[in-house]
Every structure is written in structure tokens, then in C-alpha cells.
N, C-alpha and C positions, 0 to 999 in steps of 0.2 A: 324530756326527749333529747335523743343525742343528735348533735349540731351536725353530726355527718351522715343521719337519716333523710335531715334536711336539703342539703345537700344533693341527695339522690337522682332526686328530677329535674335539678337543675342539670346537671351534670349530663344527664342523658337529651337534652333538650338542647342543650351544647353540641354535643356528641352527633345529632340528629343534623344541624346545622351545618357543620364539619363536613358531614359527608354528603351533605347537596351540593356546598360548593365546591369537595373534590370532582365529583362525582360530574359537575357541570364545566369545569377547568381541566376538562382531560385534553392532552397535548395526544393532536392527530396530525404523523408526520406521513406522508405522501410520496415519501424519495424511493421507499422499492414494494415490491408484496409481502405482506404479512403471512405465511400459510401455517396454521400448527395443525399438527396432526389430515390435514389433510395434502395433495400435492397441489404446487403452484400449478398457475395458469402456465401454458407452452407457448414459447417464446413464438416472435414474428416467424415469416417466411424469410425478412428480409435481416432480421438479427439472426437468424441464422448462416445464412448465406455470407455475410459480413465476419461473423467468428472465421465460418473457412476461410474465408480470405485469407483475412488475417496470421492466421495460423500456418496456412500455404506459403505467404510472403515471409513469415518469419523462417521458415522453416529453409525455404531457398534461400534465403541471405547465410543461416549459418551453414550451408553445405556449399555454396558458391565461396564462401572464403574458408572455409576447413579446403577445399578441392585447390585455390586459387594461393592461399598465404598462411602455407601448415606451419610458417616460424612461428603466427602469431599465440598458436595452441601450444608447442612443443617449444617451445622457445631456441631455438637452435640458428641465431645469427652468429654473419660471419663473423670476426672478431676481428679488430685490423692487428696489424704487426706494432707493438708497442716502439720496433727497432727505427721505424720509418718516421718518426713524430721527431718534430726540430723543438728548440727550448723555446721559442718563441710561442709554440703553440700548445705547450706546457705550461707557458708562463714564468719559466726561470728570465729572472735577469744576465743580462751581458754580463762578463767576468773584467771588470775595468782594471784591476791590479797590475 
């Protein structure tokens, strides 16, 4: 008889064992809902009401500074006069000669 007939039930007997203790080592994480094929549960009253917020306050801060500091979008600062800058604040040195 062939040594890998023998084998067989062993093998499945393994195999048997394997998946008890995958089967019993299943990694259950807790951090959101799982929903397949059907629709999650609907959020709080008060996780909703928080999104608005949210979304509100963000919403007024970029139109309170697009309305208030359009250079920072458009980029259009003044530019100084390059004429008006001494060597000191250029960093040239005195001319000692």
C-alpha cells in the first residue's frame, strides 16, 4: 500500500484541527460597523448635529477669510520698491577702498 494513502487521514485530521483553532482565533475588532450587503445603523442625533457644526464652522472660516484676505487665494501682495532698500539691509558690505 502507498505511503501517501496512509497519509490521508492523517492529514485531514490535521486539517480538521487547523480550522478549530482558526475558526476559534478569529480577531474581532470593535473600532466601526461592519455592514455588508445590508445598510448600517443611522448615526446619533447628536453625531449628526456635530457634522453640521462642523461643516458650518468650516465653511465660515473659508468665506470670512476669502471675503476678509483675498491676497492669501489670489496671491496679489504689494511688492516693495527694490529702489528704497539700503546695502545694509541687503547685506552688502561697506566699500572700505
Amino acid at each position: 500500500m502507498s505511503i501517501a494513502l496512509k497519509l490521508v487521514p492523517l492529514k485531514t485530521s490535521i486539517g480538521f484541527i487547523n480550522r478549530r483553532i482558526i475558526e476559534n482565533n478569529i480577531f474581532k475588532r470593535n473600532s466601526h460597523v461592519v455592514s455588508y450587503r445590508n445598510a448600517p445603523p443611522p448615526h446619533s442625533k447628536a453625531t449628526r448635529i456635530g457634522a453640521v457644526a462642523v461643516g458650518a464652522t468650516m465653511w465660515w472660516w473659508v468665506l470670512w477669510h476669502l471675503w476678509h484676505e483675498p491676497d492669501h487665494i489670489t496671491g496679489e501682495f504689494d511688492y516693495p520698491n527694490p529702489k528704497t532698500w539700503s546695502n545694509s539691509e541687503l547685506g552688502i558690505p561697506k566699500d572700505d577702498l
